[in-house]
C-alpha positions as CSV (number, residue, x, y, z in Angstrom):
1,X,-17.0,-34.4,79.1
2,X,-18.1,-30.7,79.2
3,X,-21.6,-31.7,80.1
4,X,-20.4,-33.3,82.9
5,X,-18.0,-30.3,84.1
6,X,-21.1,-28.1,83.3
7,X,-23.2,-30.5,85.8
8,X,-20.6,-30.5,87.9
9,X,-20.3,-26.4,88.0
10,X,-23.6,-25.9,88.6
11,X,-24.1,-28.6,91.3
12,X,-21.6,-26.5,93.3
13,X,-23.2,-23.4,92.6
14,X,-26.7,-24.5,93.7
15,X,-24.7,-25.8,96.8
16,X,-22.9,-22.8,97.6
17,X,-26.0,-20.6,97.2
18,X,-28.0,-22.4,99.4
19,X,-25.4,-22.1,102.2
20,X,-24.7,-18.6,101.6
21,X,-28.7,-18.0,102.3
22,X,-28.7,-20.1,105.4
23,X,-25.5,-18.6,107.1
24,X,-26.3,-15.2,107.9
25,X,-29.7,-16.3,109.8
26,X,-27.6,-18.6,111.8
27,X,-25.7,-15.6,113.0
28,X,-28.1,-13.7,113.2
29,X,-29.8,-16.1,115.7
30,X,-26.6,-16.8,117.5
31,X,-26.1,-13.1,118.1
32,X,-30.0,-12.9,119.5
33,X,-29.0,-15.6,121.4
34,X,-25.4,-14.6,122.9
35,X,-27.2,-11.3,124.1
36,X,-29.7,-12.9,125.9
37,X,-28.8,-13.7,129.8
38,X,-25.3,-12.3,129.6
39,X,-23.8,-9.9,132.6
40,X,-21.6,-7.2,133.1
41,X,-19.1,-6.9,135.4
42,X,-15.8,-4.1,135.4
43,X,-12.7,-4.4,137.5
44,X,-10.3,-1.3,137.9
45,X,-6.9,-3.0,136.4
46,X,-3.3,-1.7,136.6
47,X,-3.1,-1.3,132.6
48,X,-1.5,1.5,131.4
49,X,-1.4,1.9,127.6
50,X,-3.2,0.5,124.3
51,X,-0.2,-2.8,124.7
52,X,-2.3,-3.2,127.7
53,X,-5.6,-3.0,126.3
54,X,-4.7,-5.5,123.6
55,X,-3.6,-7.9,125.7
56,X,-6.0,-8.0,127.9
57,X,-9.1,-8.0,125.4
58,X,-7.3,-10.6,123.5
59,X,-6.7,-12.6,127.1
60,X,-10.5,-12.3,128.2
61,X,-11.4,-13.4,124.5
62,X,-10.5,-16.9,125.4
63,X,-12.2,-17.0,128.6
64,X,-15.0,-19.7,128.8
65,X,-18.7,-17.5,128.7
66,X,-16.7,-13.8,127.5
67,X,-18.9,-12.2,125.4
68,X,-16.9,-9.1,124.9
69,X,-14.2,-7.3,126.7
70,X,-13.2,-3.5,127.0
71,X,-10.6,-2.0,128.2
72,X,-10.8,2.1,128.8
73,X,-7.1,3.1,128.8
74,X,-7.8,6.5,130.3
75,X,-9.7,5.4,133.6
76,X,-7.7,1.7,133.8
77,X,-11.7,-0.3,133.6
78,X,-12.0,-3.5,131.5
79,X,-15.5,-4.2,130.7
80,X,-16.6,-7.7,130.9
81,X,-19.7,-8.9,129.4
82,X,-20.3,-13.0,129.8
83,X,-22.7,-15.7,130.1
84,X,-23.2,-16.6,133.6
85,X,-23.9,-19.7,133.3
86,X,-19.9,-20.5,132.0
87,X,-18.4,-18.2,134.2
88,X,-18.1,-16.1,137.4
89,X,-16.9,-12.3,138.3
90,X,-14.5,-14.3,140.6
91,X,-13.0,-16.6,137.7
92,X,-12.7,-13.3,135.5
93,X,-11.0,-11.2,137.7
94,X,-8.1,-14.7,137.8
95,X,-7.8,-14.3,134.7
96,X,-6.9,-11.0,134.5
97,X,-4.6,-11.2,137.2
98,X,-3.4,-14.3,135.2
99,X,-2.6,-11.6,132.5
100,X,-0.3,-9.8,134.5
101,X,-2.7,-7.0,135.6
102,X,-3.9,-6.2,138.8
103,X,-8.0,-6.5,139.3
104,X,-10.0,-4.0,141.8
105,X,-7.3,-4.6,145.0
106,X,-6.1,-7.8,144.0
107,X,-2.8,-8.0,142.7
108,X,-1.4,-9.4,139.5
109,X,0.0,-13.1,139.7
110,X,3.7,-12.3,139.7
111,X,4.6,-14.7,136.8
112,X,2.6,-12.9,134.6
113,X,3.4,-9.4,135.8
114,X,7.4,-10.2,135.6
115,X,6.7,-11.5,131.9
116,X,4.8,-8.2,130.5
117,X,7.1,-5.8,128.1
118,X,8.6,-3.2,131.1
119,X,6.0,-0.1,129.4
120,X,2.9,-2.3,130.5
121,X,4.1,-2.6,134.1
122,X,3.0,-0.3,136.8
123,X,6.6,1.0,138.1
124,X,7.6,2.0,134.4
125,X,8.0,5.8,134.6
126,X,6.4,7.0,131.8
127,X,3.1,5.7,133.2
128,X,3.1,7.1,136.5
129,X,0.6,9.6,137.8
């Protein structure tokens, strides 16, 4: 019985090993590969504190082709890097308008803007200029 726990031990050992070894070079090569042929785009947004910023990093995550979003609270520009082959500058600025934001002149989608917490939206008064 023990040799056959002992077998058993080290069959999962040897197996977990050899994964551990292959992984990072898998994202290693992914990461080559996500940098290469991606765009950037920025769009001047209505956000006005790090709520905003979460939200819409966290949004743009889920977009199809985002690579990376970034939100600079102080000058109101989210960063977009993506592959543009999934995606466009037009479906990106949706979806931050989807957010609630506004994007470059466009204005947020209503909906969304009604549903963010009342310091996020443009007309609070602690935000304004």
């Amino acid at each position: 019985m023990k040799a056959l726990a002992f077998s058993l031990l080290t069959l999962l050992g040897t197996s977990a090993a050899a994964l551990a070894q292959t992984a990072p070079v898998a994202a290693t090569t992914a990461t080559a590969t996500a940098q290469k042929g991606t765009k950037t785009v920025q769009f001047k947004t209505s956000a006005v504190c790090d709520m905003c910023k979460n939200r819409l990093e966290k949004s743009m995550a889920y977009e199809k082709g985002v690579q990376a979003a970034t939100l600079d609270v102080p000058s109101k520009v989210l960063t977009v890097t993506y592959n543009p082959a999934k995606t466009t500058p037009e479906a990106l600025r949706a979806a931050v308008q989807k957010t609630g934001y506004d994007a470059d002149q466009t204005t947020a989608d209503a909906r969304a803007y009604d549903r963010l917490p009342e310091c996020c939206k443009k007309t609070a008064s602690t935000h304004q200029d």
